[in-house]
C-alpha positions in Angstrom: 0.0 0.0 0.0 1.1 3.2 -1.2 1.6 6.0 2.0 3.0 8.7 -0.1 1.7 12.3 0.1 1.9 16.0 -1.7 4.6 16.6 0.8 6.5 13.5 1.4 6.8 11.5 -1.9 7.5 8.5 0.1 6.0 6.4 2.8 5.9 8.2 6.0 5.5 6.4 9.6 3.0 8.8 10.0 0.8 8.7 7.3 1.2 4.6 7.7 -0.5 4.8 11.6 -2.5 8.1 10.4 -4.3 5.4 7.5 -3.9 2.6 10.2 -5.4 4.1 13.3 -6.9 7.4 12.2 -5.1 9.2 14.6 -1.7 10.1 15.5 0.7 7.6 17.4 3.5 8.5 19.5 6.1 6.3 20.5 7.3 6.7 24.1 10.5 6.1 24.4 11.6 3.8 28.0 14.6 2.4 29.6 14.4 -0.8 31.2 18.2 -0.6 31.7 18.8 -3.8 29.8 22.6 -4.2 28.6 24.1 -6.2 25.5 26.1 -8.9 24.4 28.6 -6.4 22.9 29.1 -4.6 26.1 28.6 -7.5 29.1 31.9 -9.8 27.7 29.3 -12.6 25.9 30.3 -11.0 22.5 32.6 -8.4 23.6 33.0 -5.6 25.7 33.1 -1.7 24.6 29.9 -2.0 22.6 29.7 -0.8 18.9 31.8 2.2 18.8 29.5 4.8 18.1 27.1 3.9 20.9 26.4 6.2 23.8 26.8 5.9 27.4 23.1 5.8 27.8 23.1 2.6 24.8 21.2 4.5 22.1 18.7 5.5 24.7 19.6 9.2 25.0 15.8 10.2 25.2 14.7 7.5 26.6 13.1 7.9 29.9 15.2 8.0 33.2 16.1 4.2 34.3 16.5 5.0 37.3 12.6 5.4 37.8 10.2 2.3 37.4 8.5 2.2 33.7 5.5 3.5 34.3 6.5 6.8 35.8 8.6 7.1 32.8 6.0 6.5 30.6 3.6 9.1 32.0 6.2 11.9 32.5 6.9 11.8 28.9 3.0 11.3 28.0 2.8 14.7 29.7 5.0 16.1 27.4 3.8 14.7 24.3 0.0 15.1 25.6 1.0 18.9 25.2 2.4 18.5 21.4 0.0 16.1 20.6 -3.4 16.2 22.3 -5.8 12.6 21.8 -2.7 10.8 20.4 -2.5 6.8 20.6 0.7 5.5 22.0 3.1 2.8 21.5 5.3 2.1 24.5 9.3 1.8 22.8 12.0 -0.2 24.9 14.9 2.0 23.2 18.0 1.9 25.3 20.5 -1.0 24.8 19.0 -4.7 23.6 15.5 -5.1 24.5 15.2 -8.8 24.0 18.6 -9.7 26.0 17.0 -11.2 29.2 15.2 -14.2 30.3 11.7 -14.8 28.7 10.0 -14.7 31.9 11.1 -11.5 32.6 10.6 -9.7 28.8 6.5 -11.2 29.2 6.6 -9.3 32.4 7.6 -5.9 31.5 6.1 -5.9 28.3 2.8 -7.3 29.3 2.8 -4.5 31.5 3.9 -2.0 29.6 0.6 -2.1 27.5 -1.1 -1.5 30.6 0.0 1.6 31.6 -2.7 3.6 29.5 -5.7 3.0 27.8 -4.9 4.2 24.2 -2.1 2.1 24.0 -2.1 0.1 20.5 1.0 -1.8 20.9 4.5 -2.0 21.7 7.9 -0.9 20.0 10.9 -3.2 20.5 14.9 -2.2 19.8 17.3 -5.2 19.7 20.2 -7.1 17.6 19.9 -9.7 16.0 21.9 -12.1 17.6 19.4 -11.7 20.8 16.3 -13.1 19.1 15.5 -16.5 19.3 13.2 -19.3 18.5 11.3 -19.0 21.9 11.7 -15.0 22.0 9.7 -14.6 18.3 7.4 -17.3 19.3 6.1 -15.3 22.4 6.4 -12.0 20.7 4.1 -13.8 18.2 1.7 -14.9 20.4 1.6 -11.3 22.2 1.5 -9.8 18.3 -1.9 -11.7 17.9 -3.3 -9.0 20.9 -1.7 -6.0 19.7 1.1 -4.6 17.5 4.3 -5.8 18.3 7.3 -4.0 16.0 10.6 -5.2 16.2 13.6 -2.6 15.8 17.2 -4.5 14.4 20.3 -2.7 14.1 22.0 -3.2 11.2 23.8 0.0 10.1 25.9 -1.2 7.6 25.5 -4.8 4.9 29.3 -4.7 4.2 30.9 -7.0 6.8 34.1 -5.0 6.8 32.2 -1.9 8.0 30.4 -4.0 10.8 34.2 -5.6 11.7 35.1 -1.9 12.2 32.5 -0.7 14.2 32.5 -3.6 16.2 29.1 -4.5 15.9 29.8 -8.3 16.5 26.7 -9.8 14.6 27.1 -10.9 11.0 24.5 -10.4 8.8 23.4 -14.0 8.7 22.7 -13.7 12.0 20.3 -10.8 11.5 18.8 -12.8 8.9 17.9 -15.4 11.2 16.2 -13.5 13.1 14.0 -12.2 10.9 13.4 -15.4 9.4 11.8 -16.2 12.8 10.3 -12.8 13.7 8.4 -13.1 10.5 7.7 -16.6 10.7 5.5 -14.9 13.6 4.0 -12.0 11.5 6.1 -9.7 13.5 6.8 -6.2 11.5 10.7 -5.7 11.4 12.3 -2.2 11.3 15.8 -2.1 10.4 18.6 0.5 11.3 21.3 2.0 8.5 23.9 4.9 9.7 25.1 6.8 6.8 28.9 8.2 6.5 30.4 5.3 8.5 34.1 5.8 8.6 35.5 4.5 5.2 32.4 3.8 3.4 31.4 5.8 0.4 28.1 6.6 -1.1 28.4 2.7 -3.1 28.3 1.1 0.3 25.5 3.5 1.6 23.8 2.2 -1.8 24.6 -1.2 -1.7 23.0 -1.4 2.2 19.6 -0.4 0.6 20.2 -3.4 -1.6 20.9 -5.9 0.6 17.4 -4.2 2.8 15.6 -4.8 -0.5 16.0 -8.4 -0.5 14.7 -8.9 2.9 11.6 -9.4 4.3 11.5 -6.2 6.7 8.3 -3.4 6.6 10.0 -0.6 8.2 14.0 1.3 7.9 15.2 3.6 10.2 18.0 5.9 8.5 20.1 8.6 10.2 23.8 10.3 10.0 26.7 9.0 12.3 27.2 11.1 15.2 30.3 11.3 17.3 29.3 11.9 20.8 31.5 12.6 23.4 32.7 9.4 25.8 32.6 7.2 22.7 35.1 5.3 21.4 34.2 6.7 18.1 35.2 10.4 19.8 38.5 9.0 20.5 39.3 7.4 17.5 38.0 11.1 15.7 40.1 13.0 18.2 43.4 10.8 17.3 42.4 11.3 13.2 39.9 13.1 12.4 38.0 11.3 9.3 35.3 12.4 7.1 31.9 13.4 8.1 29.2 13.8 5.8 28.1 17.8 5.1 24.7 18.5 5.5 24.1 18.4 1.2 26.4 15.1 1.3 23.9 13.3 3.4 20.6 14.8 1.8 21.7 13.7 -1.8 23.0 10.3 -0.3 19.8 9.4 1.8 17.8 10.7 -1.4 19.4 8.4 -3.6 18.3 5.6 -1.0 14.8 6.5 -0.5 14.8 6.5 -4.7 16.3 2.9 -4.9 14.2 1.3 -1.5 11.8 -0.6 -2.4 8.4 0.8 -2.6 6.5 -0.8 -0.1 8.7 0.0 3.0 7.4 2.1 5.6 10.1 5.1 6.3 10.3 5.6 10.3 13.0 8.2 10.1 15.1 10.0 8.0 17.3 12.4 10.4 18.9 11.5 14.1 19.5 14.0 16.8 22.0 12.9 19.4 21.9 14.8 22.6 23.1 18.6 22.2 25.9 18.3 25.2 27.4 15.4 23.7 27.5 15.8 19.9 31.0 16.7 18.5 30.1 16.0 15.0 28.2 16.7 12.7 27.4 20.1 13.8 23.9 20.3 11.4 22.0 17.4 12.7 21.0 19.4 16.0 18.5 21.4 13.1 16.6 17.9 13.1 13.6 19.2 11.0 16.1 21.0 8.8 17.4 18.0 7.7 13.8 16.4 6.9 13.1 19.5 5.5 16.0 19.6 2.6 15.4 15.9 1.9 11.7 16.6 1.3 12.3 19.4 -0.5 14.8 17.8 -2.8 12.7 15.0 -3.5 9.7 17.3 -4.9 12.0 19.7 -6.8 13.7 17.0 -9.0 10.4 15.1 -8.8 11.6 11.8 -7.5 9.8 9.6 -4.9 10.2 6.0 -3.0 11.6 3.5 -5.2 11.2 4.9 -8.7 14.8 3.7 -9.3 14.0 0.6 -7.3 15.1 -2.9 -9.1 14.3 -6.3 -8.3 17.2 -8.5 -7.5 17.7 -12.3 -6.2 18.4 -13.0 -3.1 
């Protein structure tokens, strides 16, 4: 189903749950304080090296309070922006799946309790922490309400994941979405444009690999250095390339022109947090960013996937 509009010649995540619930959704974002298997020593220890200290959660809610409290202070917030929205509660910081099964049933089970326009339940993991008896249950809950599974995958060439020290391979990722989708479960993956040493061919050839897959939903944003990063130190010692503001724009337009049509676009710009970002200096203009890709799309009259081409897996 096409979710293009006037405005956004692709398919937004907001036109999608505009057509799908008639109303606006807001995701709110919590921290359950899980960790990960590149951080604890299973896989290794560090984490990827653009990861923050709060583990991609920088706007999540505050761990140190129980979930519900963090899901109604920032309901108040978004109650102000967004008055009569639904909401979708988001485990965001570090991987959301890497616990014991009893205890993910608990929290999210409760989770989608804690207001009554809730309509289901937004899940960030890797790969390599979903499992048979994980997307079984997440099926079973999926069959109540909307479960959406959120995979990081940043970058399809292997020497770019080697560098980052991301520590799943991609046929590990494909596992798990073999099973999440065995289970009907929609699968949103993650891409990070200007990646040290990539160029725009490898930002391209990512969308291609996406294409192949069987995922509904792509999350795309710029890297950020943030401070206390191993990525900041590594910039600090030789400082590499970061993407200008036009770089990214015409890179990330060239993507949304070659993704495949049906995908649902979840975001197209990231905003690390203010006091920590080092580079690049333009993403704290979030809607700026948005703005100049939507604006470059209409002007040279290009949309979602009209340069879009099948290929075999």
């Amino acid at each position: 189903m096409n979710y293009f509009t006037s405005a956004k010649p692709y398919n937004s995540l907001n036109e999608y749950y505009k057509q799908k619930y008639g109303k606006k959704v807001a995701k709110i974002s919590l921290n359950a304080n899980f960790t990960c298997p590149n951080r604890d020593g299973k896989k290794g220890y560090g984490g990827c090296i653009y990861c923050s200290k709060e583990l991609s959660g920088d706007f999540a809610g505050d761990k140190n309070k129980e979930l519900k409290d963090q899901f109604i202070d920032i309901k108040n917030i978004i109650d102000k922006k967004w008055p009569n929205s639904l909401y979708m509660p988001y485990f965001q910081a570090g991987s959301n799946t890497y616990a014991p099964l009893e205890y993910l049933k608990d929290i999210y089970e409760k989770s989608l309790n804690f207001s009554d326009n809730i309509i289901g339940i937004s899940i960030a993991t890797r790969g390599d922490c979903i499992n048979k008896k994980i997307a079984d249950y997440l099926g079973e809950l999926n069959k109540k309400t909307h479960v959406q599974v959120e995979l990081g995958l940043q970058s399809a060439n292997e020497a770019t994941s080697n560098f980052i020290n991301r520590k799943m391979t991609n046929e590990e990722l494909l596992i798990a979405i073999e099973l999440l989708r065995k289970n009907n479960i929609e699968v949103v993956l993650h891409i990070i444009n200007g990646l040290p040493n990539e160029c725009e061919a490898d930002m391209l050839n990512t969308i291609d690999f996406i294409n192949k897959l069987d995922i509904q939903g792509i999350k795309i944003h710029s890297l950020l250095v943030l401070k206390d990063t191993i990525l900041y130190d590594m910039y600090k010692k030789n400082p590499f390339k970061i993407l200008t503001l036009d770089e990214y724009v015409s890179i990330t337009v060239k993507q949304i022109t070659r993704l495949r049509p049906d995908i649902i676009i979840h975001r197209l710009a990231a905003d690390g947090n203010v006091l920590d970002l080092v580079e690049p200096k333009w993403t704290i203009k979030k809607m700026v960013v948005m703005n100049e890709i939507d604006k470059k799309l209409r002007n040279e009259k290009l949309y979602q996937g009209i340069y879009y081409e099948k290929k075999e897996v």
